[in-house]
Every structure is written in structure tokens, then in C-alpha cells.
N, C-alpha and C positions, 0 to 999 in steps of 0.2 A: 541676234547675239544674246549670249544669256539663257539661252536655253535650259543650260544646266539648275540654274538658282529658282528659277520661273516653272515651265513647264514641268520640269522634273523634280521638283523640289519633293516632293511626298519618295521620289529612288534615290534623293543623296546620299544619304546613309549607307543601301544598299551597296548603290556602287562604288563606294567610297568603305565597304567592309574591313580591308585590309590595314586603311587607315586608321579606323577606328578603333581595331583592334589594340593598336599602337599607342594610342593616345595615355594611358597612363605613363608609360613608359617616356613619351617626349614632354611629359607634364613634370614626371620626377626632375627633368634636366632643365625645365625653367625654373622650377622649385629651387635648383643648385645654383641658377642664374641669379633669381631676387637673394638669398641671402648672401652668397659673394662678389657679384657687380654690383649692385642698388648701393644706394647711399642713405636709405630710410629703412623703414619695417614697411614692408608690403601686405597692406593689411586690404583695399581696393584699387578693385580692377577694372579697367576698360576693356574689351575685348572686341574689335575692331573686325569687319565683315566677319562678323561671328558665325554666319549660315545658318544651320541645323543647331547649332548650339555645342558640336561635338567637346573642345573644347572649353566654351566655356561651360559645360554643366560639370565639367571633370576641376576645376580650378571651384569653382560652386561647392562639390562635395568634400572638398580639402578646407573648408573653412572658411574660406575670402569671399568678401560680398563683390559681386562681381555685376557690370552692366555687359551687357549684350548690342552690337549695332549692326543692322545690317542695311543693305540699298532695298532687297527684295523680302515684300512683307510674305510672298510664300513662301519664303525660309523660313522667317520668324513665325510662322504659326504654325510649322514643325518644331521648333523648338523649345514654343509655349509649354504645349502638348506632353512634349517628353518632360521639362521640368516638372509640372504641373503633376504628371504620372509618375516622378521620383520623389515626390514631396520636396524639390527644390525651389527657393524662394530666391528667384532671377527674372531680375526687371530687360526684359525685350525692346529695343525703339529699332524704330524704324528710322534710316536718316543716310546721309551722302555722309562718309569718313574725312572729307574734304569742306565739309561747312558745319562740325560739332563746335559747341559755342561754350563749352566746360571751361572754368578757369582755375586752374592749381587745384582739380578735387581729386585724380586718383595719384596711388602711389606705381601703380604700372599702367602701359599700355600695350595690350598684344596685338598681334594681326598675323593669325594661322592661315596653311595651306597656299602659299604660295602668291596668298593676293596681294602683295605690294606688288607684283609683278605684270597688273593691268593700269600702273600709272606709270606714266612717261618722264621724263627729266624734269618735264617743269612741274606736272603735279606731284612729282613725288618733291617738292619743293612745298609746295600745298600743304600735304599732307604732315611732313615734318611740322612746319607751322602748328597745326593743328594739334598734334601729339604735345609739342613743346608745352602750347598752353594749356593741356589738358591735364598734364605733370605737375606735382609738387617738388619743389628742390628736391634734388638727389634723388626724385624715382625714374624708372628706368621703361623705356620703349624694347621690346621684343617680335621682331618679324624672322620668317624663316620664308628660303628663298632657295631654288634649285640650280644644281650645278645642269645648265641647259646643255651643253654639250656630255656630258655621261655615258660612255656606253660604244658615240660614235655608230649610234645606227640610227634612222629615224626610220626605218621601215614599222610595219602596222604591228602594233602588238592586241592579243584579243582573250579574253577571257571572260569564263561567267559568273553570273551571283543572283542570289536567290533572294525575293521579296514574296514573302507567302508561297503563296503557291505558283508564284509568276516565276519564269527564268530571265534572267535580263543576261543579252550578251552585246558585250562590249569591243566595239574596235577603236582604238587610239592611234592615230599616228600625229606626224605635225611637221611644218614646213619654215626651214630657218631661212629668215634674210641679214646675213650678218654685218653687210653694209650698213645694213639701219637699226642695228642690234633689234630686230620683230623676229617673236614666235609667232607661229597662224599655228593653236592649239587644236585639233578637227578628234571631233570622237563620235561614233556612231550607237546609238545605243537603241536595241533592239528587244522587245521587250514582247513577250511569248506566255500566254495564259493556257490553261491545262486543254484548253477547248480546241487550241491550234491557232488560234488569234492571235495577229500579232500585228503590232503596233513600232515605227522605227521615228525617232529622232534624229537631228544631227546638228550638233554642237560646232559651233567655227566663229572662237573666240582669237581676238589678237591681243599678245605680252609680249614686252618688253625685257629684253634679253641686260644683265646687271653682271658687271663681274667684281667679286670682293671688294678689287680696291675701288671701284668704281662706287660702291653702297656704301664706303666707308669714306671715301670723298664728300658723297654729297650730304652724307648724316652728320658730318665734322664740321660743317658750315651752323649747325640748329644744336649742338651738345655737343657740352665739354668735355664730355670722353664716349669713344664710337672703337668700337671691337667689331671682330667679325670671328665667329666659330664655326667649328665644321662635323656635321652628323651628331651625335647627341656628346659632345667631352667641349671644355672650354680651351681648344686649341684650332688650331686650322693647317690641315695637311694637303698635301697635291691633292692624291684621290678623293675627295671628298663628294658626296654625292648633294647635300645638300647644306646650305648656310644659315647661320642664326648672325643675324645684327642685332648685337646687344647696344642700346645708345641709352648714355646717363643724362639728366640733364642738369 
């Protein structure tokens, strides 16, 4: 398991381009988040399985002094890397999101790309925990979360992207059990050097399947006010492809 954060950590980026891309744009709408949900000035941030750092280097360049955490230290020494190549001054640890021991030092706390969605009912009972004391009154917790059923296909979807001079091509599919609200997340990534080399991985990660009022249940237990929004505007529509839990504390 993990393949993605571990072994592939140096092609995150890569295959993760289109996100990337994005990233100012989903930053503009947490930036809308802290100054009309928060209940303080959001001056630091926690930035929870940070990865690569994609996010957090982008909240970094808008001014906020920001911490970085992640489970896997080959993320963080991608992430190093690139700060350190931006002239950004972002402190990296290494550490489980489920045993940070911070008490009331930031004014937010994020958790991009969809990773609340590898803890289960009870740790995501954990983790709330953990956030709570991590908050100062009135700052705000920020996760975004996918609308799993979307689309109504789970057949393979595949596409490429470019790391230097490597092609990396990608196959995603994934396997729902909706009795037990589990995604089995499977991606195959194939990775193609100019010589004809080629090298393949394969990712088969399991998440936990959340639906709004279900994250907003169990966020309303740990803070005294828990919203849910949908795609980048602070409302929540049918269609919505993807969720923001805004929780105050």
C-alpha cells in the first residue's frame, strides 16, 4: 500500500499535473473560506498530509507561515526541495496526522486531496481530536473530499504526463463496496524512458466512502459549527463533483 507517496514520490507531481495546475485557483477559495467562516485572522497554518508540498507551498507564497506534515518522509524531501528552490521558508515534519501533540497554535488546519478519505469512522474521530487541539478558538479546519459516485462509471480511465524526458502513462480504475462504504483506489503507472525502458507500478490503496451529511455528522460532535461545500463557491448543490468541510472550532 502507498506506493503512490513511497516509491513514486519523485512522479507525484507529475502525475498529479492537472491538479497542480489548479491549485491557485482551489487556494483562491480557501482564502474565501478563512476570511468568511474562521472566526480569527488566519495568519498559521497546519497543512495536514501535505505530500509534495503542492499546497502547502502555494498558501507559503501568499504570505502565511505554514507547517507541513506528512506520514512519508519521500514526500517531504520532494517538498523540501522545491521550497528550498522557491526561496520558501516551510518547516516539513514528518509525523502520523492522528498523534500531532500542537495545543491551540494554529489559526487553520488543511488536509488536501482527498486524504481524509483513508481514515475510517473511528479515526476520523481521531483525527477530529487532533485538529480540535491543534486550533485556536474560532480557527477553522478545511478538508476536501470526493463526490465517489460521480459520473457513474468506474470503468479504466488512462492518460499520460510527462516527467523530463520519461512518459508516464497512467491507468485508474477503482472498485466500490457500498455495504461497507470502501473504495479499493487501483492505478497502474507506467513509466517509459526515451531508451524504451520501462518500468510499471501498481497502486491499490483502500478509502472510505463519506457522504456530506455523514462528514457533517461526525465533524458536529468536535466543533461548534460544521458546513459542507461543493466544488469551489460556499454552497452545496446535487451535482457537485467534489466537497469542502469547513469545521470552526
Amino acid at each position: 500500500m502507498h506506493e503512490l507517496y513511497t516509491i513514486l514520490a519523485e512522479y507525484y507531481d507529475a502525475i498529479y499535473q492537472r491538479r497542480v495546475e489548479r491549485v491557485k485557483e482551489e487556494i483562491d477559495f480557501v482564502e474565501e473560506i478563512f476570511r468568511e467562516d474562521a472566526e480569527r485572522e488566519i495568519k498559521r497554518v497546519l497543512d495536514l498530509a501535505c505530500g509534495t508540498g503542492i499546497p502547502t507551498l502555494e498558501l507559503a507564497r501568499r504570505g502565511y507561515e505554514v507547517i507541513g506534515l506528512d506520514l512519508h518522509e519521500e514526500m517531504l524531501r520532494v517538498a523540501r526541495r522545491k521550497a528550498e528552490a522557491q526561496g520558501l521558508n516551510v518547516k516539513f515534519i514528518q509525523g502520523n496526522a492522528l498523534d500531532i501533540s500542537f495545543d491551540e497554535e494554529f489559526d487553520a488546519v488543511t488536509m488536501f486531496f482527498s486524504s481524509i478519505m483513508y481514515f475510517d469512522d473511528s479515526a476520523i474521530q481521531e483525527l477530529f481530536n487532533s485538529v480540535r487541539q491543534a486550533l485556536k478558538p474560532g480557527g477553522i479546519f478545511i478538508a476536501d473530499f470526493p463526490c465517489w459516485f460521480y459520473g457513474g462509471n468506474d470503468g479504466p480511465i488512462v492518460w499520460d504526463e510527462r516527467r523530463g524526458d520519461e512518459r508516464l502513462v497512467i491507468t485508474d480504475w477503482r472498485e466500490v463496496e457500498p455495504a461497507f462504504q470502501k473504495l479499493r483506489f487501483k492505478r497502474l503507472v507506467q513509466i517509459i524512458r526515451p531508451n524504451g525502458e520501462t518500468k510499471a507500478f501498481f497502486v491499490d490503496d483502500e478509502l472510505n466512502i463519506y457522504t456530506p451529511r455523514e462528514m457533517r455528522l461526525l465533524a458536529t460532535r468536535h466543533f461548534h459549527e460544521v458546513k459542507i461545500y461543493g466544488n469551489l463557491r460556499r454552497s452545496l448543490a446535487p451535482n457537485d463533483r467534489r466537497y469542502w468541510l469547513v469545521a470552526v472550532k
